[in-house]
C-alpha positions, 0 to 999 in steps of 0.5 A, a space after each residue: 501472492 505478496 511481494 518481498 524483498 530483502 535488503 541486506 549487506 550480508 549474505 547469511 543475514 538475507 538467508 536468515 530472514 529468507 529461511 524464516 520466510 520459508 518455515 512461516 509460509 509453510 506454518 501459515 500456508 501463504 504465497 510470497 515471492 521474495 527478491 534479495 538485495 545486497 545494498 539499499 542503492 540497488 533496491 533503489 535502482 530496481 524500482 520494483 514495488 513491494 508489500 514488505 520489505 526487511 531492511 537493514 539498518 546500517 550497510 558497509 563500505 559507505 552505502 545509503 543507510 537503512 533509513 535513507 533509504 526508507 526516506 527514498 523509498 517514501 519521498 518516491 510515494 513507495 508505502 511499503 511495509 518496512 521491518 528493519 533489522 539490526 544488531 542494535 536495540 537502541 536504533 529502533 527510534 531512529 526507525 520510526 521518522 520514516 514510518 517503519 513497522 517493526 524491528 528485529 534483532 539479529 540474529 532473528 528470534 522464531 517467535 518474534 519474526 512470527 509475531 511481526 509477520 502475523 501483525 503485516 498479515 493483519 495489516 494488509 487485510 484490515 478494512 481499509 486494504 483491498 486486494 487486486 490483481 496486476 500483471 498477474 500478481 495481486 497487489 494490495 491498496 491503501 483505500 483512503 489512497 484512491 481519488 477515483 477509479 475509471 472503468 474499460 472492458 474488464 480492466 480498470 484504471 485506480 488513480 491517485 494523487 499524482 498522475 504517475 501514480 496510477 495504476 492499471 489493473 485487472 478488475 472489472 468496474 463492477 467488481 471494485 465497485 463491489 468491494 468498495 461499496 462500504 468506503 463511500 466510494 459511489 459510481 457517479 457514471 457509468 465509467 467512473 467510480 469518486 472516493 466522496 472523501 477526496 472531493 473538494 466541490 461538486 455541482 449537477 455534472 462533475 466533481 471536483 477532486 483535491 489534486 484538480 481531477 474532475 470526474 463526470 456525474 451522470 445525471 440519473 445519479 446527480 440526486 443520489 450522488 448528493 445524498 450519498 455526499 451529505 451522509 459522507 459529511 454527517 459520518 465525518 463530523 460524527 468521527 470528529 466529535 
């Protein structure tokens, strides 16, 4: 299920994008839920999160901008995927300052809205996307994201950067465990699983991550996780060079 919203001023130009929505989900078979918004102010006030949202550019009577908007959106740490809408061709470079995905026409062309949707659908199931379940509804997370994961009964806490950012969902340890064991993401305890790029120091019992997080190594896992660390750096500087 993927989260959507439509922000938009206008009334048809929300049932637009709404109507395309439909015949995409039916064409494609995929599960969405959509919320509609009249201004960028009560998106803003609603705090709801989203996977995708389409965002007019410019909003009557005086309201936030398209883009000013966005630029909340991001200083808040929201990465939603945004394709902004517009009767302007020209204002797709504005659009690219708060990382927009793409940019539509109105009024919406059929093969190009398919052509943005199919890339968003690519996107959040690339490698570096996993999907999880929260509340009863799927969420999808950015990998590089994760600083570490700790693990209770069969729900797990993600945390991030900033503490406000964590999120609780319902996977077991074991589960995300699975699913990252290609990321170098290692379970260094039985409660805890460290993303190896987000580690600053180490020693035999606890890493040390960039935001000053420190997650406790057992030590049954103290060599492995040395091993796993030293084969982290030699992928790393193999990139680089």
């Amino acid at each position: 299920m993927v989260n959507i919203a439509v922000c938009d001023d206008g009334k048809y130009a929300r049932e637009d994008v709404t109507r395309h929505l439909l015949r995409f989900s039916i064409q494609r078979n995929l599960e969405y839920r959509v919320h509609e918004y009249d201004s960028g102010e009560s998106l803003l006030k609603d705090g709801k999160e989203y996977d995708l949202i389409f965002m007019d550019y410019q909003f009557e009577d005086g309201r936030l901008d398209g883009i000013r908007v966005a630029q909340k959106l991001r200083d808040e740490g929201n990465d939603a995927v945004i394709i902004f809408l517009s009767n302007y061709q020209e204002k797709v470079f504005e659009t690219f300052s708060v990382s927009a995905f793409r940019f539509l026409i109105k009024p919406i062309n059929d093969e190009l809205f398919d052509e943005a949707m199919d890339a968003f659908y690519k996107y959040i199931h690339r490698d570096q996307i996993i999907r999880i379940r929260v509340n009863g509804n799927t969420r999808y997370i950015n990998v590089p994201s994760i600083f570490y994961i700790e693990g209770y009964g069969k729900k797990s806490i993600l945390h991030f950067s900033k503490t406000n950012d964590d999120i609780e969902c319902s996977e077991t340890l074991s589960r995300l465990d699975e699913m990252l064991k290609d990321f170098f993401f290692f379970r260094c305890q039985k409660s805890y699983i460290v993303n190896m790029r987000h580690v600053s120091e180490y020693n035999c019992i606890s890493a040390t991550l960039e935001n000053g997080c420190r997650v406790q190594i057992s030590r049954k896992k103290s060599r492995e996780f040395i091993d796993r660390y030293g084969e982290y750096i030699l992928r790393k500087r193999t990139e680089i060079c």
